[in-house]
C-alpha positions as CSV (number, residue, x, y, z in Angstrom):
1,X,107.3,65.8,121.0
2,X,105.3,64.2,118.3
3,X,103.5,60.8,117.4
4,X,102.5,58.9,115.0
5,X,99.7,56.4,115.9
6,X,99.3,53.9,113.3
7,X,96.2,50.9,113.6
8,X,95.2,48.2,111.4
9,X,91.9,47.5,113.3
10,X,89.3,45.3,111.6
11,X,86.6,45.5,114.1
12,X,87.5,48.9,116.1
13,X,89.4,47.6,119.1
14,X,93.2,48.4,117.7
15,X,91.3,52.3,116.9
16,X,89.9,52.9,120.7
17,X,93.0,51.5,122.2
18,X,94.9,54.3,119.6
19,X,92.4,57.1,120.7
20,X,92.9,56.3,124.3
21,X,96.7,56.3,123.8
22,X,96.1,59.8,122.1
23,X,94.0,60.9,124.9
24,X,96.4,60.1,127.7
25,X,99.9,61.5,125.8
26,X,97.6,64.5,125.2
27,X,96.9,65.1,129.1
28,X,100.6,65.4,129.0
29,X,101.1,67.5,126.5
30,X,102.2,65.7,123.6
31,X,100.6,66.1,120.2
32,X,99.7,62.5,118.5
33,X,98.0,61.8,115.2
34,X,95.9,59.0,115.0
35,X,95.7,57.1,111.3
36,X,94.4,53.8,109.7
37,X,96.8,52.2,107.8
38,X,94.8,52.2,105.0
39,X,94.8,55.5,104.7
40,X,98.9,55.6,104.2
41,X,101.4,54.9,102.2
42,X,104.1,53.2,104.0
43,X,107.1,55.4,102.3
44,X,105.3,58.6,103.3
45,X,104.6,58.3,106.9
46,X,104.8,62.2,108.3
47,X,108.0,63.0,110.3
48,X,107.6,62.3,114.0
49,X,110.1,61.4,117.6
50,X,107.8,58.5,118.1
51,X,106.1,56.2,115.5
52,X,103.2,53.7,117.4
53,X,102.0,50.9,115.2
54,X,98.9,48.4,116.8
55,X,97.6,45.4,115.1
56,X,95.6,43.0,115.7
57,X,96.7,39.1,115.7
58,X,95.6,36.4,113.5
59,X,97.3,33.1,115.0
60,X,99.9,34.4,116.7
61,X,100.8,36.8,114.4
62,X,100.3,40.5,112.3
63,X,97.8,39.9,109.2
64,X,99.5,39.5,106.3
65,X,98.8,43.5,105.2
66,X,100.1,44.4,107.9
67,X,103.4,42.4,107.7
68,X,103.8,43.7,104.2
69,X,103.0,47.5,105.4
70,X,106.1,47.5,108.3
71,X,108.5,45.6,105.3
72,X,107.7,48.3,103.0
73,X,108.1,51.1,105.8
74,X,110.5,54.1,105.4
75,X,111.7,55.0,108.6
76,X,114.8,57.2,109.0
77,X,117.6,55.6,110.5
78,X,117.5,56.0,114.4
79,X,113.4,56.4,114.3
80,X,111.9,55.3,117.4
81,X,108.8,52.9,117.4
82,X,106.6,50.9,119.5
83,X,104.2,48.0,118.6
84,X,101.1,46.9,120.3
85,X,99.1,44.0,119.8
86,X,94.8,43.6,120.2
């Protein structure tokens, strides 16, 4: 299996919590990729069975780059995702 592990930190906290998550699935075997997503384009994400996304929230909610980064994502119909929040 592989995953995608995509973080929107600010301040570091949304990156350790994606570098522990990669530590733990690779204890188990599992390959993940840790990115910024900065450093993506959201139409060209690399083909995985699991895409991760972590953001941090600004009054409730997803900063506005963020927001616009998962509009403007290409997923495959059928991908599998999960969000998590810092």
């Amino acid at each position: 299996m592989r995953i995608e592990i995509f973080h929107a930190s600010k301040y570091g906290n949304g990156e350790q919590v994606a570098e522990e998550l990669q530590k733990v699935l690779a204890t188990k075997g599992v390959q993940a990729n840790v990115h910024h997503m900065d450093e993506v384009k959201p139409r060209e994400l690399p083909q995985a069975d699991l895409y991760v996304f972590g953001s941090p929230t600004r009054m409730g909610k997803p900063p506005g780059g963020v927001r616009r980064f998962i509009k403007k994502l290409g997923l495959p119909s059928g991908s599998k995702y999960a969000i998590f929040a810092t």
